[in-house]
Each structure stands twice: as C-alpha cells, then as structure tokens.
C-alpha positions, 0 to 999 in steps of 0.5 A: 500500500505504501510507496515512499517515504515522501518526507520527515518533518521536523518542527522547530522553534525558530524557522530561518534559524533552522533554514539557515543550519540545513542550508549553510551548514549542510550545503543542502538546497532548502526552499522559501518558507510557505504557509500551509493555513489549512494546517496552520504551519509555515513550511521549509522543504530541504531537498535531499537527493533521495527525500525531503525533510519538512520543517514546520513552524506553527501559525497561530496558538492553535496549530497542532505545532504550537502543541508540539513545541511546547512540548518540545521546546527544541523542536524535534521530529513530528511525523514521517509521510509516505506515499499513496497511489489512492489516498481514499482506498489507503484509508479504506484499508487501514479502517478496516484493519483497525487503525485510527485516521485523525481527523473526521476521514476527509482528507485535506490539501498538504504543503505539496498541493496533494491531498493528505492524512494522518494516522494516530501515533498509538497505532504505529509505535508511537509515529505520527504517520502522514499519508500523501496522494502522488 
C-alpha cells in the first residue's frame, strides 16, 4: 500500500534559524518558507537527493505545532509521510484493519498541493504517520 517515504518533518522553534543550519551548514538546497493555513504551519522543504525533510513552524496558538513545541521546546521530529497511489482506498484499508485516521476521514490539501492524512501515533509505535496522494 505504501510507496515512499515522501518526507520527515521536523518542527522547530525558530524557522530561518533552522533554514539557515540545513542550508549553510549542510550545503543542502532548502526552499522559501510557505504557509500551509489549512494546517496552520509555515513550511521549509530541504531537498535531499533521495527525500525531503519538512520543517514546520506553527501559525497561530492553535496549530497542532504550537502543541508540539511546547512540548518540545527544541523542536524535534513530528511525523514521517509516505506515499499513496489512492489516498481514499489507503484509508479504506487501514479502517478496516483497525487503525485510527485523525481527523473526521476527509482528507485535506498538504504543503505539496496533494491531498493528505494522518494516522494516530498509538497505532504505529508511537509515529505520527502522514499519508500523501502522488
């Protein structure tokens, strides 16, 4: 069912801090930031020969991030996203064998245009799971 692993995401406290490390420290290639306001996140993709990796600041108190971070006030890793062919039949699937989709099922528009899921943690050894339709 799944293909590949999309990205890595990784929130962070401060985002041009962060941009600045994996750009000049790393030499990798890292995007301008974006707003993802359905998710309430700004994002940077650092992109990496193989995959990406997603750093996410939270907009607003109410972004699942902002959680996170208080949490962790470091930053730390949020979630691995893998790829889907039929983002609807995946989670048909995955209903059906037991696992828990967040959310109400819809699946919503992600940073990449594409629509997107997430799966609860509990479920997958305590990783937030995102599920992204390519």
């Amino acid at each position: 069912m799944i293909g590949k692993l999309n990205h890595v995401a990784i929130a962070v406290p401060d985002l041009t801090a962060a941009s600045a490390t994996y750009r000049d420290i790393l030499g990798a290639d890292v995007s301008e930031p974006v707003d993802v306001l359905e998710h309430g996140v700004r994002v940077v993709f650092v992109n990496l020969p193989n995959t990406k990796i997603e750093l996410l600041l939270p907009i607003g108190e109410n972004s699942p991030i902002a959680g996170f971070l208080a949490k962790n006030p470091s930053g730390g890793i949020h979630h691995v996203c893998y790829e889907v062919s039929d983002i609807i039949a995946a989670r048909d699937s995955l209903v059906k064998s037991g696992a828990r989709v967040l959310g109400d099922g819809t699946p919503k528009i992600g940073a990449h245009g594409n629509p997107v899921l997430f799966l609860h943690p509990k479920d997958f050894y305590g990783t937030l799971v995102e599920l992204e339709q390519v």
